[in-house]
C-alpha positions in Angstrom: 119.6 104.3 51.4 120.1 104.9 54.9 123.1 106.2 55.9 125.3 104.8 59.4 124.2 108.0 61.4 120.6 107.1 60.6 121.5 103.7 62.0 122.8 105.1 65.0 120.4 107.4 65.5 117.9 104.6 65.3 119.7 102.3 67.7 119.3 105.3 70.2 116.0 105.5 69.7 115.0 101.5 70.2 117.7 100.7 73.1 117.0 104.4 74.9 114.4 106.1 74.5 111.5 103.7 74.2 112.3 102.2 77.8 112.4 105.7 79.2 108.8 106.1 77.4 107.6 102.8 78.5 109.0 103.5 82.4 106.2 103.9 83.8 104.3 100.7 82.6 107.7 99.0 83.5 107.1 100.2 87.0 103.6 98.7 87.2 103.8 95.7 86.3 102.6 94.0 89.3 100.7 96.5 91.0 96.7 96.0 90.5 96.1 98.9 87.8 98.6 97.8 84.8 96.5 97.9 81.9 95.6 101.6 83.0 98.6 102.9 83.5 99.8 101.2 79.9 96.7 102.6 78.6 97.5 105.7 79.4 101.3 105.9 78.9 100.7 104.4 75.3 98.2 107.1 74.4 99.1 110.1 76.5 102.9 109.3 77.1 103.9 111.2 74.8 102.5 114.7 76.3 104.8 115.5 79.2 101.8 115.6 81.8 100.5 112.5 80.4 103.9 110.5 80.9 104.1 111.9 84.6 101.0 111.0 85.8 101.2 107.4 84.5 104.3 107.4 86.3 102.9 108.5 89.6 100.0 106.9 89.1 101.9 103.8 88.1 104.3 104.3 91.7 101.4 105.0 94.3 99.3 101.9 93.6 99.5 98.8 95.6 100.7 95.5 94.0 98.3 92.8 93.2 99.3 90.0 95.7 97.8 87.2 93.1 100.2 88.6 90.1 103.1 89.1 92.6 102.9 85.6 93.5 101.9 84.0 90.0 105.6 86.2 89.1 107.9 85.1 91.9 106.8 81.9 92.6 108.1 79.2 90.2 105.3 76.7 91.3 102.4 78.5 92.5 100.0 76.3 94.8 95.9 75.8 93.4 95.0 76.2 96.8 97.1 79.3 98.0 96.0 81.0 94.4 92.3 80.1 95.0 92.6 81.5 98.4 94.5 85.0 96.9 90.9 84.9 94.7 89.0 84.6 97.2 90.6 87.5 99.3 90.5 90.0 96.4 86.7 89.1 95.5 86.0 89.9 99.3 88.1 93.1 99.3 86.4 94.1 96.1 83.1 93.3 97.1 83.7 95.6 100.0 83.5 92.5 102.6 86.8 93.6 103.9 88.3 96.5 104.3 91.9 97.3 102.9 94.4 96.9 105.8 92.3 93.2 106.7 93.2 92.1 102.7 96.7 93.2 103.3 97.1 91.5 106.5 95.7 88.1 105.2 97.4 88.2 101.9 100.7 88.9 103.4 100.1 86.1 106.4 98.9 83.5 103.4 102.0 84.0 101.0 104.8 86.1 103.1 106.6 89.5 102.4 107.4 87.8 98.8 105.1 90.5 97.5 
């Protein structure tokens, strides 16, 4: 039977620890390499250096204008999402260069990203 310091240590465990474990993948969330970095922090996190670099890695990556707006926008427009598509397959394509898909993306939805 488990006894109440079993519980409590438990409770710890679920309520601290695994959000200190998960930080970094919290941190990520909307920037454009999420799946990576929880990728990484679910399989390495648990080795010291695997748990820092998915946090730095996690914190020196840009956001991903389209998730950032699908997030913080309640009603997100077709046409203003289409034209966040359209932007990242020019920018990934190489069409564009970083600072031009920065510039447009911010001028298209604001500083809401």
């Amino acid at each position: 039977m488990i006894g109440s310091s079993e519980l409590i240590l438990l409770f710890v465990f679920l309520v601290i620890i695994t959000p200190i474990y998960f930080l970094p993948s919290i941190l990520a969330c909307e920037k454009c390499n999420y799946r990576t970095v929880l990728l990484l922090n679910i399989f390495l996190g648990w080795t010291i250096i695997g748990w820092v670099i998915s946090l730095v890695w996690g914190l020196n990556t840009d956001k991903d204008p389209l998730r950032a707006y699908r997030s913080n926008t309640a009603d997100c427009c077709p046409k203003v999402e289409a034209e966040l598509i359209r932007l990242r397959d020019m920018f990934n394509t190489g069409a564009i260069n970083k600072e031009d898909y920065h510039n447009q993306t911010r001028e298209l939805i604001g500083n809401r990203i």
